[in-house]
C-alpha positions as CSV (number, residue, x, y, z in Angstrom):
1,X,-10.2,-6.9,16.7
2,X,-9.6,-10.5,15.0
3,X,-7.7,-10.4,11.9
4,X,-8.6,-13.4,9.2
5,X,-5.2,-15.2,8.3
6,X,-6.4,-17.2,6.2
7,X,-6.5,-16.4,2.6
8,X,-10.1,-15.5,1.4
9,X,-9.4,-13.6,-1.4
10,X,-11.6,-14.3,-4.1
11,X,-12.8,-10.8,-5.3
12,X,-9.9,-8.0,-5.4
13,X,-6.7,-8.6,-8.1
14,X,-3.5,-7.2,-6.6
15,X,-2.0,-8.0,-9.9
16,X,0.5,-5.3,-9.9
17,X,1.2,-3.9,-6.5
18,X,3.9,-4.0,-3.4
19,X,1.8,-7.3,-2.7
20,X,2.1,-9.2,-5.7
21,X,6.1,-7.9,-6.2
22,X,6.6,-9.2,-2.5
23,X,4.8,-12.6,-3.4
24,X,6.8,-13.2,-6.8
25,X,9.6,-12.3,-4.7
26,X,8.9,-15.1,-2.1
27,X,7.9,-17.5,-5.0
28,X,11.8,-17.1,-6.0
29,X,13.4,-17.5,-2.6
30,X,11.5,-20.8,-2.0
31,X,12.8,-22.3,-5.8
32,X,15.1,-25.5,-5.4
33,X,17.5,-26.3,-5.3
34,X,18.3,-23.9,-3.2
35,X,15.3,-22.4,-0.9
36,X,15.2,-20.1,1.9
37,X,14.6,-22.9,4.8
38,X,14.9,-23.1,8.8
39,X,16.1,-25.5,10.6
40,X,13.2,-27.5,12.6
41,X,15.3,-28.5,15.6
42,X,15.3,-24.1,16.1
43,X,11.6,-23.8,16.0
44,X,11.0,-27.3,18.2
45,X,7.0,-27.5,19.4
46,X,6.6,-30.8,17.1
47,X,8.0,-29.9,13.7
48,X,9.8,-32.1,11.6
49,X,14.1,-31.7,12.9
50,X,15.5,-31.1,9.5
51,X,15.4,-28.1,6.8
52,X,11.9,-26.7,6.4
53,X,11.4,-24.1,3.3
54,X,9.1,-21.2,3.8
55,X,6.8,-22.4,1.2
56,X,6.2,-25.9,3.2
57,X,6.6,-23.6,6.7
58,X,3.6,-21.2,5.3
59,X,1.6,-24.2,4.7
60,X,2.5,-26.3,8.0
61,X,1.1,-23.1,10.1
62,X,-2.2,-22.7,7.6
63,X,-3.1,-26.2,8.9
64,X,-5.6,-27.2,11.8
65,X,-2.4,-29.0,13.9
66,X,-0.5,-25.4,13.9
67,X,-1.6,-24.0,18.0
68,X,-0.9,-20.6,19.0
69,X,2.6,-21.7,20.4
70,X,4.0,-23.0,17.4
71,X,3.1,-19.9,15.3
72,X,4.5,-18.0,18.2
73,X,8.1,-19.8,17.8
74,X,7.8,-19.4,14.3
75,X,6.9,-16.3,14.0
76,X,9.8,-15.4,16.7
77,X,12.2,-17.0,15.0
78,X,11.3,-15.5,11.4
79,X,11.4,-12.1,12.4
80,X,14.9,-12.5,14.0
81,X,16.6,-13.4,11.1
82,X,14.6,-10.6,9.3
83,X,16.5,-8.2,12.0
84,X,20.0,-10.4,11.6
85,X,20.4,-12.5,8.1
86,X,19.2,-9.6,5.4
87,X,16.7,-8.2,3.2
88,X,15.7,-12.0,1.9
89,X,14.3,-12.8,5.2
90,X,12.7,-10.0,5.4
91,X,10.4,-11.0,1.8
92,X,10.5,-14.1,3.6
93,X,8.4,-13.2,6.4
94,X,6.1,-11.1,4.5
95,X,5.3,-14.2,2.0
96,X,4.9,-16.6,4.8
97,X,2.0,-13.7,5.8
98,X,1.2,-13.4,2.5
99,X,-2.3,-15.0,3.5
100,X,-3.6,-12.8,6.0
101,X,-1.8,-9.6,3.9
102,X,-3.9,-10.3,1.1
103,X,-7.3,-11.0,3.4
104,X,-6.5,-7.6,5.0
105,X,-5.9,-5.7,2.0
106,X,-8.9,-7.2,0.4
107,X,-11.1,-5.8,3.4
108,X,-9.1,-2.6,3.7
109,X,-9.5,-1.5,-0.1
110,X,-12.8,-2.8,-0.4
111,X,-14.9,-0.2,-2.5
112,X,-12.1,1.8,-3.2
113,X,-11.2,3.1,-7.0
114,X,-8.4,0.7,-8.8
115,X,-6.3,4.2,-8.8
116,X,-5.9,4.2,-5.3
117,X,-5.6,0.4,-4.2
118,X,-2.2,0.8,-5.0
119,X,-1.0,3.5,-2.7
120,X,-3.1,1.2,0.0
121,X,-1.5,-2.1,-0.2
122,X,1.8,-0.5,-0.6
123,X,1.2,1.3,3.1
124,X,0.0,-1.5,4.3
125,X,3.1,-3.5,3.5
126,X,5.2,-0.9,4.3
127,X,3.8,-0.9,7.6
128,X,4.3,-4.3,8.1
129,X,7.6,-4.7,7.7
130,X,8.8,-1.4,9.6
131,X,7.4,-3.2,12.1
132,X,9.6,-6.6,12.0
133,X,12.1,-4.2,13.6
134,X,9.8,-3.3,16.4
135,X,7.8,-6.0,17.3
136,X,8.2,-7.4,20.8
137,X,9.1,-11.0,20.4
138,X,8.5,-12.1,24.0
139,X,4.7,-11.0,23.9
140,X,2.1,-13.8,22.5
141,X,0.3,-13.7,18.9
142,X,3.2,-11.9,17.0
143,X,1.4,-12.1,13.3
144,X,-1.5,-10.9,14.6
145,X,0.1,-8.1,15.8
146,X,1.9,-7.4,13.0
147,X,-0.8,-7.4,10.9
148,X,-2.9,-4.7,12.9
149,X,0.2,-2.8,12.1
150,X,0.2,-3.3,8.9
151,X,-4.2,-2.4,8.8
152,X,-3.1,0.8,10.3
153,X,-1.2,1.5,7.8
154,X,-3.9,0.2,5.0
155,X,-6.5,2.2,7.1
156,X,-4.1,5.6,7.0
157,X,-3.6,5.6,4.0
158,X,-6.9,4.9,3.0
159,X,-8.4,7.6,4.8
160,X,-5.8,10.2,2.9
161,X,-6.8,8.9,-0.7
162,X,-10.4,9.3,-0.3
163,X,-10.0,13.0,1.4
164,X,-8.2,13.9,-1.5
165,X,-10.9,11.9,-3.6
166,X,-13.7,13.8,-1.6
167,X,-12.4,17.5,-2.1
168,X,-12.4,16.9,-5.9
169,X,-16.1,16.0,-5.8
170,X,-16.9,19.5,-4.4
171,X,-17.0,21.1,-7.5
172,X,-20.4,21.1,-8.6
173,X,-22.0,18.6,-10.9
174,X,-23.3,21.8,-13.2
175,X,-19.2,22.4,-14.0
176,X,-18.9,20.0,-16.9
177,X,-15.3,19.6,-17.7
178,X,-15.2,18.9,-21.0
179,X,-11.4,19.9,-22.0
180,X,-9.0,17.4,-21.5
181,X,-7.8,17.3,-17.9
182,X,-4.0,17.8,-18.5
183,X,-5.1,20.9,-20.4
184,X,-7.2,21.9,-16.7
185,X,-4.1,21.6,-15.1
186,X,-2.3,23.5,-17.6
187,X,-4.7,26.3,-17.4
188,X,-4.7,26.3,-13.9
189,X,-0.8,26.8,-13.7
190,X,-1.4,29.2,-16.3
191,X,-3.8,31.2,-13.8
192,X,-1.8,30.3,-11.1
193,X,-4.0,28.5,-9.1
194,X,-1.6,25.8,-9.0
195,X,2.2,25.3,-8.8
196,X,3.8,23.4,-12.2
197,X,5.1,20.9,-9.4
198,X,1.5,20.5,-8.2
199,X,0.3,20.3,-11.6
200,X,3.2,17.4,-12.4
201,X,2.1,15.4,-9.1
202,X,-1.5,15.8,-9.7
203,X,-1.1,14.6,-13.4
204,X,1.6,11.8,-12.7
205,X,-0.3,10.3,-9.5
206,X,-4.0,11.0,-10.9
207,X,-4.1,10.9,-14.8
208,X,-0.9,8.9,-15.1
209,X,-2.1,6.2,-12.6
210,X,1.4,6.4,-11.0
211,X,1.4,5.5,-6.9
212,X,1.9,8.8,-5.0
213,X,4.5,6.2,-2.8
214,X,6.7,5.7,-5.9
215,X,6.4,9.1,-7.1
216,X,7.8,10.6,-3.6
217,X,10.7,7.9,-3.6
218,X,11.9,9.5,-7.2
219,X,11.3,12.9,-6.3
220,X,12.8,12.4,-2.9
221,X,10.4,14.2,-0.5
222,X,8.0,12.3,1.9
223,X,5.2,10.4,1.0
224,X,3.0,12.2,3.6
225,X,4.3,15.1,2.9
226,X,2.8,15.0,-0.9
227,X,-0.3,13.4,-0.1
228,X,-0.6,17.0,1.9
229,X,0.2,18.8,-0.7
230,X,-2.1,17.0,-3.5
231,X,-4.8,17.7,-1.0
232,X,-4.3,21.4,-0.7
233,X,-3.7,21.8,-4.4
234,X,-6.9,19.7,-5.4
235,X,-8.9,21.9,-3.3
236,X,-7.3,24.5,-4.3
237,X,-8.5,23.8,-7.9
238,X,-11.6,22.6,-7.0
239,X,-12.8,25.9,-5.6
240,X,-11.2,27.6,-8.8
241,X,-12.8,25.6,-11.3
242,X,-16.1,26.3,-9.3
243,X,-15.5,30.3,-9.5
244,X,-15.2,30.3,-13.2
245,X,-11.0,30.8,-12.9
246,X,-10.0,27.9,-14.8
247,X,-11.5,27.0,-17.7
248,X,-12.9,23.4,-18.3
249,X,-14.7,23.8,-21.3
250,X,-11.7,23.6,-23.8
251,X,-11.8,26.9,-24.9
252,X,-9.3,28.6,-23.5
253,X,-8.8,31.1,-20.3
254,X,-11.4,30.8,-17.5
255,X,-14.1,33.7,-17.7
256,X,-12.7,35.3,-14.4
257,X,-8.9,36.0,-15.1
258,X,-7.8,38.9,-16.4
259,X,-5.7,39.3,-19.9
């Protein structure tokens, strides 16, 4: 599958996501008088021999003279220092792919609610740079496959929100829930339907508009391990707002639970 690494982004805002963080990150790195440069005589293939910052790098291999073996020695070269030099090349590969990370994070959240874009483009980068570690350097087109990493990651992710978005539409569209929904969730850990931790993530990553990502790196347990459990527990409520167990009219205990 091609992958567009040219930035086409003209539609979705990433205004305050791992993208944009990564991309103010790079903006710093590249700031004279002192920025994050190669040396052209280690990349060779026709660029100029002397100190080349990232931010004129990024541009020289966006232009129509950049051939597949010149992104290749680039791209080789980039993701060594990544492994060797520190975290700061590390931001430095992912803004010199800032392009095609934001085309494939426009495509891969495309129709998707703002409340989970987030959790999207921060799997997605994530992705990405787990694989700077992994990524065979001798094998041809390296961004490229990076950045089908990095889609698996969007696309994972992706899928997980908009299970967890589908088993909340199960409950009917005759339940009106008219009480506010921290007071559902109350009431539900009232009837014990839910858990009071379930109730916390499903407030902080759903109401709060908190990403599920940075709510499992405070509270210390795996991010696929809570997007599990926020699918069970939705459902979980789902079916008991459905049977009449919790209440979502405002007015107290559901019909069905006993005093």
């Amino acid at each position: 599958m091609a992958i567009d690494l040219q930035d086409s982004t003209t539609t979705t805002s990433f205004s305050d996501n791992a993208l944009s963080a990564a991309d103010r990150a790079f903006k710093l790195l590249i700031t004279r008088p002192s920025p994050l440069s190669v040396e052209g005589h280690s990349i060779g293939h026709g660029v100029p021999q002397r100190p080349i910052d990232l931010g004129e790098l990024k541009a020289l291999l966006l232009g129509p003279q950049a051939g597949d073996e010149l992104k290749d020695a680039v791209w080789a070269h980039l993701v060594q220092r990544s492994r060797c030099d520190g975290p700061a090349w590390v931001i430095g590969c992912v803004g010199v792919a800032m392009p095609g990370l934001k085309n494939l994070a426009s495509r891969t959240t495309h129709g998707c609610p703002r409340h989970v874009v987030d959790d999207i483009v921060s799997e997605m980068v994530t992705a990405f740079v787990a694989q700077l570690r992994r990524i065979d350097l001798d094998r041809p087109n390296i961004l490229p496959r990076l950045l089908m990493w990095a889609r698996k990651g969007a696309l994972q992710a992706r899928a997980r929100e908009l299970a967890s978005i589908e088993i909340c539409a199960e409950v009917p569209d005759q339940v009106a829930v008219t009480a506010e929904p921290f007071r559902v969730l109350a009431e539900a850990v009232r009837c014990h339907v839910i858990t009071p931790d379930e109730a916390k993530l499903i407030n902080a990553t759903r109401l709060e508009g908190q990403t599920l990502r940075a709510y499992a790196s405070r509270s210390g347990v795996p991010a696929d391990r809570l997007y599990k459990r926020r699918r069970v527990a939705e459902a979980r409520l789902a079916r008991a707002i459905e049977a009449g167990q919790v209440s979502v009219s405002g007015d107290g205990p559901g019909s069905n639970v006993g005093a």
